[in-house]
C-alpha positions in Angstrom: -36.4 49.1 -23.5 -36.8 49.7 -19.8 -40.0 49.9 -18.4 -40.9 52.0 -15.2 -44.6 52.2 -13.9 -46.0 53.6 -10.7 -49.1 52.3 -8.4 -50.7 53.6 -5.9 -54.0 52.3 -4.3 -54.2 49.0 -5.8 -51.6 46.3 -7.6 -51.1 46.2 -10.4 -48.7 45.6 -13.6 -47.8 48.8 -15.2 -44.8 47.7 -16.2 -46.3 45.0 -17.9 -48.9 46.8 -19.9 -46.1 49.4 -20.9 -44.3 46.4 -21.8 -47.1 44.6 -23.6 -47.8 47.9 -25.6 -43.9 48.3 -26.3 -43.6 44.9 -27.8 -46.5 45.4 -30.4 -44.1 48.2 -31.9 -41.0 45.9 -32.0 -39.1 47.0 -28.8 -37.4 44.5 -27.0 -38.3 44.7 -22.6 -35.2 44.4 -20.7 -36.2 45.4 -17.5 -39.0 46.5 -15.3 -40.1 48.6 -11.8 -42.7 49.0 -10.3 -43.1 52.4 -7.7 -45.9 53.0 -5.3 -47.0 56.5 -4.8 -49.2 58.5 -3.1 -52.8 57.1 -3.0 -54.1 60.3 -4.0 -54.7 62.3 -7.1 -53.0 66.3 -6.9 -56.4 67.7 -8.2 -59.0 65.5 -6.6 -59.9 64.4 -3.3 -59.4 61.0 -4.5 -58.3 58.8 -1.8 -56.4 61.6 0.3 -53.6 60.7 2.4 -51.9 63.5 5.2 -49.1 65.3 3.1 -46.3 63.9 5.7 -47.4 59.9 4.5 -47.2 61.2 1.0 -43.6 63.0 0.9 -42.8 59.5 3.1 -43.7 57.6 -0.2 -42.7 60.0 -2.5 -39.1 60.0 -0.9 -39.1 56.1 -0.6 -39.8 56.3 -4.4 -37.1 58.6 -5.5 -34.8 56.4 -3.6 -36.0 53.5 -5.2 -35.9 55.1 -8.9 -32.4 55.9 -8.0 -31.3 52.3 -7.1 -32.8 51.0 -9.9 -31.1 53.1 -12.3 -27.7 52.6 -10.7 -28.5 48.5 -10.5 -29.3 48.9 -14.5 -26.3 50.7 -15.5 -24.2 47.7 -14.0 -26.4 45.2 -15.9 -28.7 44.2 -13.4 -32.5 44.6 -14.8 -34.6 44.6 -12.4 -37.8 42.4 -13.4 -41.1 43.4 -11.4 -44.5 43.6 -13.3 -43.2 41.2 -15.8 -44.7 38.4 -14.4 -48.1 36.3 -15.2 -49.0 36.9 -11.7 -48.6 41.0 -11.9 -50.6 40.2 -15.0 -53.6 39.0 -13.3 -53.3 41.1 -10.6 -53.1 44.0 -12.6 -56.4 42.8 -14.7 -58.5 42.5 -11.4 -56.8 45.2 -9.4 -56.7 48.0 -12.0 -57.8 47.9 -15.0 -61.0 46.2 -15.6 -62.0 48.6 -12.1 -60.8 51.9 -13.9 -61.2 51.0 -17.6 -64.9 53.0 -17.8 -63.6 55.8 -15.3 -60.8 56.8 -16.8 -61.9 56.3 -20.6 -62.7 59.2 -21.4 -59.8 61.7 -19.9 -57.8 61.0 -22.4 -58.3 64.7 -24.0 -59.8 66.3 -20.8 -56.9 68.3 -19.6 -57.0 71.7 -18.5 -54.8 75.2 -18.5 -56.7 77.7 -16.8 -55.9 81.2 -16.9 -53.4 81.4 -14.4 -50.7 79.7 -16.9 -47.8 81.8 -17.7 -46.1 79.5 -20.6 -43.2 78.8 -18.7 -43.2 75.5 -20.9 -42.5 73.2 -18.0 -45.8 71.1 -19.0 -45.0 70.9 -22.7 -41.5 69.7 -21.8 -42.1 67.2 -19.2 -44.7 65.3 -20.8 -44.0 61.8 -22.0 -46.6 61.7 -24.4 -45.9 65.0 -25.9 -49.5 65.8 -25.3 -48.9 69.3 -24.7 -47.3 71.5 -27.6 -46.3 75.0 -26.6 -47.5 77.5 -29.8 -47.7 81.8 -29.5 -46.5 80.9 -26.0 -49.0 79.6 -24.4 -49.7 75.4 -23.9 -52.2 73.6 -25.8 -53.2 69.8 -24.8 -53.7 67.2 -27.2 -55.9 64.2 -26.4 -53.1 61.4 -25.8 -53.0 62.4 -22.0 -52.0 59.2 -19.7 -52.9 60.6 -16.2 -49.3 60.8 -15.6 -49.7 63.8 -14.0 -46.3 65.5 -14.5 -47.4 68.4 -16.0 -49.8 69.1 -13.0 -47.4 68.3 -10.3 -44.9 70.4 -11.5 -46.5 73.8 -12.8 -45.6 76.5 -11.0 -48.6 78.6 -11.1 -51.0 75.7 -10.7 -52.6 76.2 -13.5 -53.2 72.5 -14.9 -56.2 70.2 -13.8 -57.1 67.0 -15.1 -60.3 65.4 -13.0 -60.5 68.6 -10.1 -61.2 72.0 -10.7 -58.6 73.0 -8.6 -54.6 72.2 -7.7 -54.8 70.6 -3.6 -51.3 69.6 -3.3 -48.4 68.7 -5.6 -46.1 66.0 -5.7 -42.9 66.2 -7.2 -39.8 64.0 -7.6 -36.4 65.0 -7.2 -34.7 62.5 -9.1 -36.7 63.1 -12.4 -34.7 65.5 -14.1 -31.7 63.6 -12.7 -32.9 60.5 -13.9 -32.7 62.3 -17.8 -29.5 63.0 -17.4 -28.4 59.9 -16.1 
């Protein structure tokens, strides 16, 4: 199992709470990377950056995503956020800071009325939090603020902590990365 976690305004070790949680249902953690993204969230205000700094990290991310998959089909797993350090960092930095503010969005996802069930969100989600039934998407409440499903929807119809879509970030080698 190959772990592969983002961060953005603080460190932490995703990669080593994916792995943590991974290991409690038997899977064995090869590898892990850690990505930084934008410092902002697509549907809040939260921590803006200008767009130009965020496609800057966005790109440096794809690129990194990209070398990391080549460097683990020839053998090399990579290792970051699988330390005791990342560990402790991660603690201080991220989770015991977020742990009451994002509790409860685990079920708080949103399709307005402006969703055309195209099925992008339903199919992108790692989670499978959103099903796709008469056409039209329906979240569940196992939501992990990955915001896939809001970064790529086409009509903007999917909010999680805003009210309204301010910019979208998507990744170029994510659908590549599937098919790798």
């Amino acid at each position: 199992m190959i772990c592969v976690a983002t961060m953005g305004a603080f460190s932490g070790d995703g990669s080593g709470c994916a792995a943590r949680l991974l290991k409690k249902y038997g899977a064995e953690i090869l590898s892990g990377v850690h990505i930084k993204m934008p410092d902002s969230v697509c549907d809040s205000k939260l921590l803006k950056r200008q767009m130009e700094e965020n496609k800057k990290i966005i790109e440096k991310a794809d690129r990194k995503i990209y070398e990391a998959a080549k460097r683990i089909k020839q053998g090399d797993y990579p290792k970051e956020g699988l330390t005791i350090f990342s560990h402790i960092a991660g603690l201080f930095g991220q989770r015991l800071w977020f742990y009451k503010k994002t509790a409860g969005y685990t079920d708080q996802l949103k399709i307005n009325e402006d969703c055309t069930g195209c099925g992008m969100c339903a199919e992108i989600c790692p989670m499978k939090n959103i099903i796709m039934e008469k056409g039209k998407p329906h979240p569940g409440d196992q939501c992990t603020m990955c915001y896939r499903c809001i970064c790529n929807c086409p009509k903007q119809a999917i909010t999680l902590l805003g009210s309204k879509v301010i910019e979208q970030y998507k990744f170029e080698n994510y659908i590549n990365l599937t098919k790798m």
